[in-house]
C-alpha positions as CSV (number, residue, x, y, z in Angstrom):
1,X,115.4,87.2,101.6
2,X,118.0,84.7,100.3
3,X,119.5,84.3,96.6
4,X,116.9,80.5,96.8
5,X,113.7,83.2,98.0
6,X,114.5,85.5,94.9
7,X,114.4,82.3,92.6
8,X,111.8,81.2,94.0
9,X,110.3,84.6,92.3
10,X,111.1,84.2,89.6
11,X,110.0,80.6,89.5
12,X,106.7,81.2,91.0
13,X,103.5,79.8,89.5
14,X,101.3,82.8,90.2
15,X,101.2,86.2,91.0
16,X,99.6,85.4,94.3
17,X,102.6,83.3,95.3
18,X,104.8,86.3,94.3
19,X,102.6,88.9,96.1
20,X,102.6,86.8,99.6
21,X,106.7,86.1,99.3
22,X,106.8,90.1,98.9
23,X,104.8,90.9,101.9
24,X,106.0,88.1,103.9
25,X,109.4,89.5,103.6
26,X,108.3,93.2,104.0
27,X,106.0,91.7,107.6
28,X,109.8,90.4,108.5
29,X,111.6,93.5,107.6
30,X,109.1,96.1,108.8
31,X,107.8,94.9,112.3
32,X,103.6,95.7,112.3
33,X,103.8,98.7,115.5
34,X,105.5,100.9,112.3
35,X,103.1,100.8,110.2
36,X,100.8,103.5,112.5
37,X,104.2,105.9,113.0
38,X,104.9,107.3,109.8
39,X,107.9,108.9,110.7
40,X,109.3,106.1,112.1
41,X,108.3,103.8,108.7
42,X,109.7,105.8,106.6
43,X,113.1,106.0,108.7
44,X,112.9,101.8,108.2
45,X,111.8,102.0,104.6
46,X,115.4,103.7,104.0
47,X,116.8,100.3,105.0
48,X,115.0,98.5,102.8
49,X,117.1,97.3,98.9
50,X,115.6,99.2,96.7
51,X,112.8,97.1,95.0
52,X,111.1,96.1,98.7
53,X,111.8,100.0,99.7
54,X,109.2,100.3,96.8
55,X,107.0,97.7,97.6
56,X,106.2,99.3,101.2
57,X,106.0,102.5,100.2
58,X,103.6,102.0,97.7
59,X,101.5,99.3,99.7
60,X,98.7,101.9,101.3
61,X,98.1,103.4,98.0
62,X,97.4,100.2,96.4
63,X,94.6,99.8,99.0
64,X,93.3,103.1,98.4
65,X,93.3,103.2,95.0
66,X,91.1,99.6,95.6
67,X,88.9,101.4,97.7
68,X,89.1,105.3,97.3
69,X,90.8,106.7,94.9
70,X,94.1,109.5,95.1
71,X,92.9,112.3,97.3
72,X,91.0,109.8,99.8
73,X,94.5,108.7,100.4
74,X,96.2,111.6,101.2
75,X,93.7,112.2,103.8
76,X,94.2,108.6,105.3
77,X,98.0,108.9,105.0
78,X,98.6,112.6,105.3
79,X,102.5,112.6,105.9
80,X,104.9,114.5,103.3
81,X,108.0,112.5,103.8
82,X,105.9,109.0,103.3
83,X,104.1,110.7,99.9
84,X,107.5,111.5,98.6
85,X,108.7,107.7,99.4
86,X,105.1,106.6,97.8
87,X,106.0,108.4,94.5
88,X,109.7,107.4,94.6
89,X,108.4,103.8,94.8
90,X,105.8,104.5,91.9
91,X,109.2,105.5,89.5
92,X,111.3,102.6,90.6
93,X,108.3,99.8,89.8
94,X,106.9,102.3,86.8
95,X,105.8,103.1,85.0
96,X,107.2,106.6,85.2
97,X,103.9,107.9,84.4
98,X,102.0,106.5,87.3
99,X,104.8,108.7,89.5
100,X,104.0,112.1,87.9
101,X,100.2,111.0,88.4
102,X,100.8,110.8,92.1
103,X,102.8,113.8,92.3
104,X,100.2,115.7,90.7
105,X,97.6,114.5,92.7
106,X,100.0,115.1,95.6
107,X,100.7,118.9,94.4
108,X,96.5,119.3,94.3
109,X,96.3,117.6,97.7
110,X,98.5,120.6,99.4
111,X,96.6,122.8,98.5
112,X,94.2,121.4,101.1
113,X,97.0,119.8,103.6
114,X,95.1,121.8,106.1
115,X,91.5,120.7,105.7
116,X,92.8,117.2,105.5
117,X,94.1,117.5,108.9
118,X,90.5,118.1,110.5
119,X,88.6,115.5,112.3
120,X,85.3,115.7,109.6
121,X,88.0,116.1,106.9
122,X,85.9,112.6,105.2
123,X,82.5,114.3,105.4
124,X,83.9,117.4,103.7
125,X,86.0,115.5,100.9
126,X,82.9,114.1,98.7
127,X,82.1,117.1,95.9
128,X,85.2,118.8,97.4
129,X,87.1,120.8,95.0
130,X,90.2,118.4,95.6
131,X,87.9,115.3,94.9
132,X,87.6,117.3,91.3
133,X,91.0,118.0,91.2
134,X,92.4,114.7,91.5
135,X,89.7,113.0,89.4
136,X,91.9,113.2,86.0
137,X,94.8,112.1,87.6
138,X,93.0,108.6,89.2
139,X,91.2,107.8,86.4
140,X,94.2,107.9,84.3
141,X,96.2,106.1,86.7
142,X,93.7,103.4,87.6
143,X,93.8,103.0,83.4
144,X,97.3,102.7,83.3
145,X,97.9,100.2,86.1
146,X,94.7,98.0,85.1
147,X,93.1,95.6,87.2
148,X,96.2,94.5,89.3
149,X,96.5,98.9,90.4
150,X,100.2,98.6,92.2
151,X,100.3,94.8,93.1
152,X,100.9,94.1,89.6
153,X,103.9,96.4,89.1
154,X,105.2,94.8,92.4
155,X,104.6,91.1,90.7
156,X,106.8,92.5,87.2
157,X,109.4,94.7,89.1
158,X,109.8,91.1,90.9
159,X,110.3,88.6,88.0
160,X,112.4,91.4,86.1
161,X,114.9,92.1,88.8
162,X,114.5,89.5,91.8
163,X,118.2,89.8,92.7
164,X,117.1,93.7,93.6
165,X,114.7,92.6,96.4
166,X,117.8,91.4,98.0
167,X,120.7,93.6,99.8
């Protein structure tokens, strides 16, 4: 991204606009064959200036918590080095809450690594005692993200410190 692409941030007439410069710039830095090989994505998010580092890492859990909530997506993205990247991200866009959210849903979420790792592990996870554990920690987080849930700390981090999307 060049010093006229971060201005362009900043400059932006929407959110929307923001949003697709972010993930058109993540698309060019992160080819698409990554994305299914976490090991390898988080190896390329360390490459990454800090601000887009914590764009990517916190992508996936912006879908989930728009679809699932917090222990649905430790099931779907059941890697420890790419959770620890997801809650780094959360403290570098804050707010620092929404990072000791995730880590505390992350903390409940080991205690059933294993059963997350079997095949049925969705048919088991509604009424599961990690559904009930996490529940406090999602609806707290989904409250103190609002309607825009992760996007919208990428759209603030991005008109506060668009010279920080940049190396």
């Amino acid at each position: 991204m060049t010093t006229a692409d971060t201005r362009r941030i900043v400059d932006a007439l929407s959110d929307d606009e923001v949003v697709t410069l972010i993930c058109t710039e993540l698309d060019r830095r992160l080819p698409g064959r990554l994305r299914g090989h976490l090991d390898a994505y988080v190896v390329a998010l360390r490459g990454l200036p800090d601000g887009l580092r914590a764009m990517a890492a916190t992508y996936q859990l912006d879908i989930s918590l728009t679809v699932d909530d917090l222990g649905w997506h430790f099931g779907n993205w059941q890697h420890h080095d790419y959770s620890r990247a997801t809650a780094d991200g959360l403290r570098t866009l804050g707010p620092p809450r929404a990072a000791e959210l995730f880590e505390s849903a992350y903390s409940q979420a080991l205690r059933h690594w294993d059963r997350l790792s079997q095949e049925d592990w969705m048919q088991w996870y509604h009424g599961s005692p990690l559904e009930e554990a996490v529940r406090p920690f999602d609806e707290e987080m989904r409250t103190l993200l609002g309607d825009g849930l992760v996007m919208a700390q990428w759209v603030r981090y991005a008109r506060a410190h668009p010279d920080l999307l940049t190396e």
